[in-house]
C-alpha positions as semicolon CSV with decimal commas, in nm:
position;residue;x (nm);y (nm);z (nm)
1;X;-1,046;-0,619;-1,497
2;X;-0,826;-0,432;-1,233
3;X;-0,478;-0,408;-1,315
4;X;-0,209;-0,295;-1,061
5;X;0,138;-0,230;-1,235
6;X;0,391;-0,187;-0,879
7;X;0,723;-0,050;-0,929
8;X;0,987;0,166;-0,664
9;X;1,112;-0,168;-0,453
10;X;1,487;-0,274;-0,418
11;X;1,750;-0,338;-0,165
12;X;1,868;-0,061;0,048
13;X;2,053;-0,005;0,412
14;X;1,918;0,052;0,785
15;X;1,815;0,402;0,749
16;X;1,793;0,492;0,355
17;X;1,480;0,522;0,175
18;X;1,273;0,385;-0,095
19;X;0,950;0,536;-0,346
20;X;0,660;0,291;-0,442
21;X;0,460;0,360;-0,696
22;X;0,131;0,175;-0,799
23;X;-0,072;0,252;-1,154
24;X;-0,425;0,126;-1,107
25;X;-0,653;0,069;-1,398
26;X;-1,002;-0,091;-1,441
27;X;-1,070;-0,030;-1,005
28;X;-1,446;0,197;-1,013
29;X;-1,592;0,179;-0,683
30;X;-1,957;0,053;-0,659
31;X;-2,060;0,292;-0,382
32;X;-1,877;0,585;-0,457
33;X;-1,639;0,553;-0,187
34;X;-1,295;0,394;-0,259
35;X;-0,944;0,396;-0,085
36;X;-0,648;0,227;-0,225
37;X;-0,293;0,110;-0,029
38;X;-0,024;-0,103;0,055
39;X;0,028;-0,430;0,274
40;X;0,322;-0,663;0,285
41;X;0,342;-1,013;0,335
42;X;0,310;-1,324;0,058
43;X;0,115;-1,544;0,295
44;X;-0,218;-1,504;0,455
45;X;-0,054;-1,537;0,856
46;X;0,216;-1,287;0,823
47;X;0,058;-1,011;0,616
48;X;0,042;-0,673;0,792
49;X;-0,167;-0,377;0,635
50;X;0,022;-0,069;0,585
51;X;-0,098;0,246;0,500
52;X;-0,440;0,364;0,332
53;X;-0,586;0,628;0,131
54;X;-0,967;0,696;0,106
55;X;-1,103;0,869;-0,182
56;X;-1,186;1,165;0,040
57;X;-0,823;1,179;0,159
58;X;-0,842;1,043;0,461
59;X;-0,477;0,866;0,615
60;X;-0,458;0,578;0,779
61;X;-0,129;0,400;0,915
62;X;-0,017;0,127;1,112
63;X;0,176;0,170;1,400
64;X;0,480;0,025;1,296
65;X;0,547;0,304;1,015
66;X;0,377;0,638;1,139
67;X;0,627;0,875;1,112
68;X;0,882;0,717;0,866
69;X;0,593;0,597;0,594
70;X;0,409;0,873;0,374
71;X;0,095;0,757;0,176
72;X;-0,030;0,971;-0,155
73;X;-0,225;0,938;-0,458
74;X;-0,233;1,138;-0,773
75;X;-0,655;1,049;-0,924
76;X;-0,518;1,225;-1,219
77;X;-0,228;0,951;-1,350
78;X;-0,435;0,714;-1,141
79;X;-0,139;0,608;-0,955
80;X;-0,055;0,569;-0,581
81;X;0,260;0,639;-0,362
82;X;0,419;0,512;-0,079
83;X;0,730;0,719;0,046
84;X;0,925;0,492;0,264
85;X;1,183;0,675;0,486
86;X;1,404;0,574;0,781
87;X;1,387;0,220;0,696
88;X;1,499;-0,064;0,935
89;X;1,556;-0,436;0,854
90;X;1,168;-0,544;1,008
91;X;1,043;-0,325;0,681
92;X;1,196;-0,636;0,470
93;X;0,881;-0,753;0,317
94;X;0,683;-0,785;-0,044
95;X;0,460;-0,481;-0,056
96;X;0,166;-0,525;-0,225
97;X;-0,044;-0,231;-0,390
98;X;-0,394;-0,277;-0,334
99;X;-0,803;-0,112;-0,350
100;X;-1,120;-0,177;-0,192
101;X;-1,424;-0,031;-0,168
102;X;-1,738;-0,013;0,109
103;X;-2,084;0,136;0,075
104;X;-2,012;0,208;0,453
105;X;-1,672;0,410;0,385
106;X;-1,437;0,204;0,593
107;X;-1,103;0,095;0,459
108;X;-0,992;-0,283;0,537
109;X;-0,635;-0,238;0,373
110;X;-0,421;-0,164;0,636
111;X;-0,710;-0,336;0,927
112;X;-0,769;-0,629;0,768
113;X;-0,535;-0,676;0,470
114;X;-0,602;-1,085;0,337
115;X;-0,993;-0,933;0,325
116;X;-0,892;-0,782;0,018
117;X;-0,989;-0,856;-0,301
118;X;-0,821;-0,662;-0,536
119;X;-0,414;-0,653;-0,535
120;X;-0,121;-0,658;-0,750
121;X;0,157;-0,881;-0,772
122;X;0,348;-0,675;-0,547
123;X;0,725;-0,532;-0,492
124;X;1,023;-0,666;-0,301
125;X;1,157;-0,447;-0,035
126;X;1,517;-0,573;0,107
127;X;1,666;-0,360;0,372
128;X;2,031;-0,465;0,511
129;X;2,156;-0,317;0,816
């Protein structure tokens, strides 16, 4: 069983910033090839991908936080990061921690976010201006 244990959210001001962290147990990828991330959004219409990790360390981010949204992962606690910086009210969201896999190396997290399987039960993120 996968098991995502999210922690780091909370209710800041136009401009402060916030840490996520995400502990992932039980997620071994089939094909070798893994990349774990965030998205935000409870329902299936308004969820937005936002940042990715692959296994070989390649980045991916959407648009709307390059430059103010840092993405990391530490294999060795198993745990993932999201360092959230500059933050404006449109970042108010639930942020969920998620990981998926691909024999073809692609990453659907932050492209294609309600295509993944394997989430947690994600963080509140409240920013006030």
């Amino acid at each position: 069983e996968v098991k995502f244990v999210e922690s780091g959210g909370g209710s800041v001001r136009t401009g402060e910033s916030l840490r996520l962290s995400c502990v992932v147990s039980g997620f071994t990828s089939t094909y070798g090839y893994d990349c774990m991330g965030w998205f935000r959004g409870a329902s299936v219409t308004e969820r937005e991908g936002v940042a990715a990790i692959g296994s070989d360390g390649r980045l991916i981010y959407a648009d709307s936080v390059k430059g103010r949204f840092t993405i990391s992962r530490d294999n060795a606690k198993n745990t993932l990061y999201l360092e959230m910086s500059n933050l404006r009210p449109e970042d108010t969201n639930m942020y969920y921690c998620a990981a998926d896999q691909s024999k073809s190396g692609a990453c659907y997290i932050v492209s294609a976010p309600n295509g993944v399987i394997h989430r947690g039960q994600g963080t509140q993120v409240t920013v006030s201006s």
